[in-house]
C-alpha positions in Angstrom: 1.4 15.2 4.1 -0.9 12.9 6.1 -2.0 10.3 7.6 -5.3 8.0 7.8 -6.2 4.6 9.7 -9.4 2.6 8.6 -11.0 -0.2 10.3 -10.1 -3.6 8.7 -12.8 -3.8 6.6 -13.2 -3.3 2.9 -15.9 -1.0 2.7 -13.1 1.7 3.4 -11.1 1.4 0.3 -13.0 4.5 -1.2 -12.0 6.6 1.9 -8.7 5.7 1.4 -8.8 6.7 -2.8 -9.7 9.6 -1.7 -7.3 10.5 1.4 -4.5 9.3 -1.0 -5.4 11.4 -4.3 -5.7 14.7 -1.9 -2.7 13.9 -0.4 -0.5 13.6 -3.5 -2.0 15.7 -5.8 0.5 18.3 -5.8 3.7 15.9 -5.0 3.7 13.7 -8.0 2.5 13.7 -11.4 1.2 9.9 -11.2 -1.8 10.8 -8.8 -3.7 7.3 -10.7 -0.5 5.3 -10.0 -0.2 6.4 -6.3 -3.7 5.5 -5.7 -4.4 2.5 -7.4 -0.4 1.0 -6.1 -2.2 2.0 -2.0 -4.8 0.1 -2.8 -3.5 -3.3 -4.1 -1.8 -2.5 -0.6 -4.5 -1.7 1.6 -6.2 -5.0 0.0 -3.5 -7.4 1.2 -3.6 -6.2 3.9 -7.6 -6.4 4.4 -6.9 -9.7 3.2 -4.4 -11.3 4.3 -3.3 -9.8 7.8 -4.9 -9.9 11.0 -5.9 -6.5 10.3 -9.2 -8.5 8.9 -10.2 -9.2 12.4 -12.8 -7.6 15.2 -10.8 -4.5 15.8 -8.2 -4.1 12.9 -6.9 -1.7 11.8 -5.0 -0.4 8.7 -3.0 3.0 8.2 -2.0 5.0 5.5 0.7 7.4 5.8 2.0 9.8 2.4 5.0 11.5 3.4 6.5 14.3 0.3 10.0 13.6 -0.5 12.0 15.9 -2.6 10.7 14.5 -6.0 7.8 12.7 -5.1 5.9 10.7 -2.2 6.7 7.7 -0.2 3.6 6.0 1.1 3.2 3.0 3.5 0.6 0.9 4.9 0.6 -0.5 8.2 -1.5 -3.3 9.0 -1.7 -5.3 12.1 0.6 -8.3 10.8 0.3 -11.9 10.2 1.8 -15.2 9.4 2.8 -14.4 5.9 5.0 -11.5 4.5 4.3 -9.4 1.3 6.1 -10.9 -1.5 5.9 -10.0 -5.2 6.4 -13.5 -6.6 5.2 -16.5 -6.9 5.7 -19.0 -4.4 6.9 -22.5 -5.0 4.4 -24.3 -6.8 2.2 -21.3 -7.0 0.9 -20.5 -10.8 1.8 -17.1 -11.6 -1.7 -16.1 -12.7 -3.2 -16.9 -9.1 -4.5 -13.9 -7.3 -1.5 -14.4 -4.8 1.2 -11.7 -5.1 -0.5 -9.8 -8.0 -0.8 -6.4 -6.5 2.8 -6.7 -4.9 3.7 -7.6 -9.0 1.7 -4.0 -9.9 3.9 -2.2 -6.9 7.5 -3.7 -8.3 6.5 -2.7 -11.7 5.3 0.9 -11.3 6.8 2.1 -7.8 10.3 3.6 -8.1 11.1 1.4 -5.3 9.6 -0.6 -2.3 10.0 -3.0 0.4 8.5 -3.9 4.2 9.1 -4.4 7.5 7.5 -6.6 9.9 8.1 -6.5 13.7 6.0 -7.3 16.8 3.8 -4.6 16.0 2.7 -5.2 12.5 4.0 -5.2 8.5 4.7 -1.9 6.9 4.9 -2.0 3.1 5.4 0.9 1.3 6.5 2.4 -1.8 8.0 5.6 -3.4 6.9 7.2 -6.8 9.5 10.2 -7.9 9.1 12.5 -11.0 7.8 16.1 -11.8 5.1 17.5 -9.4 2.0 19.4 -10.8 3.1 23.3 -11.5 
């Protein structure tokens, strides 16, 4: 369905709104939930990769599945993974993990995957498409 890469920098967050609620807007009936789950994305990754540097970048990729969309963010890596929960000694209303929280609560499922090239999170919504 398409795919986008932004500079590591968060003045792009409205391009990618937009590039994600085109994208789904006939593949699932949660166009808000899509959007607003890419961002919390997108914004761990602007902040906490090394996608934040010089040169940076981040990419969004939406990808139709049979009932619904799968979309991942890519981002250039760094020395923490995405986790949805607090860490040890970690309050549970610090900023830390919210978004991840707001992904495990709403997406029908997610995960990542980190190699030598980067961390790819993504997440799948399913239900009815718009008619």
């Amino acid at each position: 369905m398409g795919m986008l890469t932004i500079p590591g920098d968060p003045a792009h967050l409205h391009e990618t709104r937009e590039f994600v609620a085109n994208a789904v807007e006939y593949a699932t009936h949660d166009v808000d939930t899509a959007v607003l789950l890419t961002s919390e994305l997108v914004t761990n990754s602007l902040q906490h990769s090394n996608s934040r540097h010089p040169g940076g970048t981040v990419t969004i990729s939406v990808l139709a599945i049979p009932d619904g969309v799968v979309i991942e963010v890519i981002d250039d890596g760094g020395a923490t993974v995405p986790a949805a929960t607090a860490q040890a000694g970690e309050p549970d209303l610090l900023e830390g993990g919210r978004g991840l929280r707001l992904v495990e609560q709403l997406a029908t499922r997610w995960s990542y995957h980190c190699d030598a090239a980067g961390t790819a999170t993504w997440f799948e919504l399913t239900g009815e498409p718009h008619e």
